[in-house]
Every structure is written in C-alpha cells, then in structure tokens.
Backbone as a printed PyTorch tensor [residue, N CA C, xyz], in Angstrom:
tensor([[[ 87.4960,  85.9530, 139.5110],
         [ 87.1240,  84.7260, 138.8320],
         [ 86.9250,  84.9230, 137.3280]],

        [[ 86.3790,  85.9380, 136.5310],
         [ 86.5880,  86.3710, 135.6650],
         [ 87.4210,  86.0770, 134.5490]],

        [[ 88.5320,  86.8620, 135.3200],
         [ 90.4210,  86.4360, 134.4040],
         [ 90.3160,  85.1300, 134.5520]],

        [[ 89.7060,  83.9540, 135.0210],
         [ 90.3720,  82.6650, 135.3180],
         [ 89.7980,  82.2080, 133.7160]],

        [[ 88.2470,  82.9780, 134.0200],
         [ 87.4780,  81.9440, 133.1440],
         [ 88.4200,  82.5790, 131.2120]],

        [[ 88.3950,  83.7340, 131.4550],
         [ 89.1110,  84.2210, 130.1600],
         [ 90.2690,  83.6900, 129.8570]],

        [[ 90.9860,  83.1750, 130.6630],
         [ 92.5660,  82.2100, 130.4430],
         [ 92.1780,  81.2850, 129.8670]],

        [[ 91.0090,  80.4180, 130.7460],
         [ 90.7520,  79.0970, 129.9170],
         [ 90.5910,  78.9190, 128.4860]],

        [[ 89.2220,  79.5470, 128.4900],
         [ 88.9210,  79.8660, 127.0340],
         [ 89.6260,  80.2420, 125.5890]],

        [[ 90.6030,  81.2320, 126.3950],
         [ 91.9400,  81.5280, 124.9240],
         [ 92.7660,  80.4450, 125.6420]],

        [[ 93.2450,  79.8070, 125.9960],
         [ 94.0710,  78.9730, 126.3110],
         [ 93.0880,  77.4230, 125.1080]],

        [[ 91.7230,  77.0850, 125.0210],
         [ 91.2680,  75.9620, 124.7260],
         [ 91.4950,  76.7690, 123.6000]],

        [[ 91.1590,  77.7150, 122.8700],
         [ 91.2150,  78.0720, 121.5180],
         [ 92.6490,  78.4710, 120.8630]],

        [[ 93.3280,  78.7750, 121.9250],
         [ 95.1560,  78.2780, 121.1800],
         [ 95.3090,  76.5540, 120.6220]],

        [[ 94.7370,  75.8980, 121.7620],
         [ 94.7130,  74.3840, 121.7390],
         [ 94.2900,  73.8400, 120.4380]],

        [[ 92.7330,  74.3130, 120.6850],
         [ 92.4330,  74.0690, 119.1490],
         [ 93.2040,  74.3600, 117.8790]],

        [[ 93.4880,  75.5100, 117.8690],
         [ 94.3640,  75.7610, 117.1220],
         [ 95.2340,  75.0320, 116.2740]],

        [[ 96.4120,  74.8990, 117.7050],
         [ 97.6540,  74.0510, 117.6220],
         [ 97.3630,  72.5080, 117.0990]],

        [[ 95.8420,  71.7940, 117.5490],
         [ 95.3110,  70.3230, 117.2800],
         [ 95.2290,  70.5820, 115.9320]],

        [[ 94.6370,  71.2250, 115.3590],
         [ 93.9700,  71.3830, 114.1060],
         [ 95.0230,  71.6480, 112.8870]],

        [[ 96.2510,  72.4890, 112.9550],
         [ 97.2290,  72.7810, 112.3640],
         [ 98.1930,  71.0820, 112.1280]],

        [[ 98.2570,  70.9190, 113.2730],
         [ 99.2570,  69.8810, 113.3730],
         [ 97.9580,  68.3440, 112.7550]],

        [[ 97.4820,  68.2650, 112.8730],
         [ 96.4520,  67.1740, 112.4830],
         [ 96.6160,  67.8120, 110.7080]],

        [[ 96.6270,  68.7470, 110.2630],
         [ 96.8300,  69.3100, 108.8880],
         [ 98.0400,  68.5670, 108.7540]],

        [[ 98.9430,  68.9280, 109.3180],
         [100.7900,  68.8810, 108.7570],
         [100.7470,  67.2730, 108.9580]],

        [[100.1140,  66.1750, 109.8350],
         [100.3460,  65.1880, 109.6270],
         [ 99.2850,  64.5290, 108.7620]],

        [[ 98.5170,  64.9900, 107.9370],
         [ 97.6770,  64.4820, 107.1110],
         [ 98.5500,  64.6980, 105.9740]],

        [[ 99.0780,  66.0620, 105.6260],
         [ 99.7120,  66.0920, 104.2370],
         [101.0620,  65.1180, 104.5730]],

        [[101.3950,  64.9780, 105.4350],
         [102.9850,  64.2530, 105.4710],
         [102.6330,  62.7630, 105.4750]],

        [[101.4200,  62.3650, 105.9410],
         [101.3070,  61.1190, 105.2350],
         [100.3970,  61.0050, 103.7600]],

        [[ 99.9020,  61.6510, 103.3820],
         [ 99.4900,  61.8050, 101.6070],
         [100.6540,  62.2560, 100.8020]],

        [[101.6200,  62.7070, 101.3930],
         [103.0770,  62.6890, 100.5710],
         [103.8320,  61.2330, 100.7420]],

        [[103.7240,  60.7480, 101.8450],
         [104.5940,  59.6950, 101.6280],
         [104.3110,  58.4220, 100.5510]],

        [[102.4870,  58.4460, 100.8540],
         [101.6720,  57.6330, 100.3860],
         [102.0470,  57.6730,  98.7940]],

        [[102.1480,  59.3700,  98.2330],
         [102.6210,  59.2920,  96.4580],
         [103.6470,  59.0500,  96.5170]],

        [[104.7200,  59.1540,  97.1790],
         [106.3670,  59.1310,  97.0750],
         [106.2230,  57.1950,  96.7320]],

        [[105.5600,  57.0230,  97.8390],
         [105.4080,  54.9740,  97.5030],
         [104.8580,  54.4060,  96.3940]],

        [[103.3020,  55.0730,  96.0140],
         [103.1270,  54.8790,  95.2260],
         [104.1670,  55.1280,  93.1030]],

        [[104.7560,  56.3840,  93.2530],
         [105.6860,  56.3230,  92.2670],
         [106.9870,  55.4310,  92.4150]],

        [[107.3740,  55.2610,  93.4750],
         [108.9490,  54.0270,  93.7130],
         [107.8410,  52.6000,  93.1330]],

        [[106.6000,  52.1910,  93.6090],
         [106.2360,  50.9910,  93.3220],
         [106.2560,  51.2130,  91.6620]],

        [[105.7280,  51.8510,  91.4490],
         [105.5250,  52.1560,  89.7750],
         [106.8170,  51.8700,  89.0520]],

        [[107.4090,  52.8980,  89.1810],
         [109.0080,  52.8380,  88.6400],
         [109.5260,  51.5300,  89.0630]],

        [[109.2700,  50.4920,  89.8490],
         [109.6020,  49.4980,  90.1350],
         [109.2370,  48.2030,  88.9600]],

        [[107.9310,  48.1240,  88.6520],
         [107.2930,  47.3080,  88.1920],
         [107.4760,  47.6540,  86.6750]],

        [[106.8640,  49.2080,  86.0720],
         [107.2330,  49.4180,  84.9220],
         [108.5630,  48.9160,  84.3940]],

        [[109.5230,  49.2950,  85.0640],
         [111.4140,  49.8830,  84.6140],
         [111.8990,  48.7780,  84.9900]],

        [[111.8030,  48.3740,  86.1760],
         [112.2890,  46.9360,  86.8980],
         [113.2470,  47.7380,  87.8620]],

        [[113.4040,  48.5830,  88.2900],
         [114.0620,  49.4860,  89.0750],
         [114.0020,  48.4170,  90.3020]],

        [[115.2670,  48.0890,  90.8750],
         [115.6300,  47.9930,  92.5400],
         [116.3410,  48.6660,  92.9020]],

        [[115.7850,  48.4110,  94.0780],
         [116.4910,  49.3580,  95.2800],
         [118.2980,  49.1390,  95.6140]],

        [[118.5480,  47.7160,  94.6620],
         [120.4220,  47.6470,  94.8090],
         [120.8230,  47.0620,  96.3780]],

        [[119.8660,  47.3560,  97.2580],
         [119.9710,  46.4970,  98.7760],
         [120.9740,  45.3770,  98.6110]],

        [[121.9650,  45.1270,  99.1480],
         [122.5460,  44.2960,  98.7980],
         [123.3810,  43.2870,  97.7850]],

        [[123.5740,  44.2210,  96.8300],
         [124.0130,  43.9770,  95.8050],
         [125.6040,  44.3030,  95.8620]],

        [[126.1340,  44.1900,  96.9390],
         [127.9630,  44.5690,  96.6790],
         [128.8460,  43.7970,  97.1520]],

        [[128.0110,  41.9050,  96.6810],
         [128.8650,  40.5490,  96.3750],
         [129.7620,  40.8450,  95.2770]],

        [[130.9710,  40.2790,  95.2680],
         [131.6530,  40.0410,  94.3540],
         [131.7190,  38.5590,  93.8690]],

        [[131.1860,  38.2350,  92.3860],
         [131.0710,  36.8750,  92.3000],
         [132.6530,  36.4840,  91.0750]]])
C-alpha cells in the first residue's frame, strides 16, 4: 500500500506542475494578444490604417 500512496502523490505534483505551467503559457498568450490589439487599434485611429477587408471592387 505504500507504492500506491507514493504514485499518487508524485503523480498530483506532476499535475500541479503541468496546471501551473500551462495556466502560465495561457496567461502570457492572452497578455500578448491583448498588446498585439491594443497597437492594431492605435495604428488604426492615429494613421487611419484599415484592415483593406474588402476593398477589391472595381469601380
């Protein structure tokens, strides 16, 4: 019974691990997207920059 209880334990602290890493990588990947938006809005409003979406009427 021993080995069972020692599996668990490194098994919950891999877990943790793995929660804690990945809860990292999706915190920075949304605080990157968040500046990536925030500079396109900027450059938008300053410059008048569009995105061109639809712009390949011929008048």
């Amino acid at each position: 019974m021993p080995i069972e209880i020692i599996v668990i334990v490194a098994a919950l602290i891999i877990s943790w691990l793995v929660f804690t890493a990945f809860i990292k990588i999706v915190k920075t990947s949304v605080q990157t997207a968040v500046t990536i938006a925030a500079i396109v809005l900027v450059l938008q409003l300053v410059f008048g920059i569009q995105s061109g979406a639809g712009d390949y009427t011929d008048y």
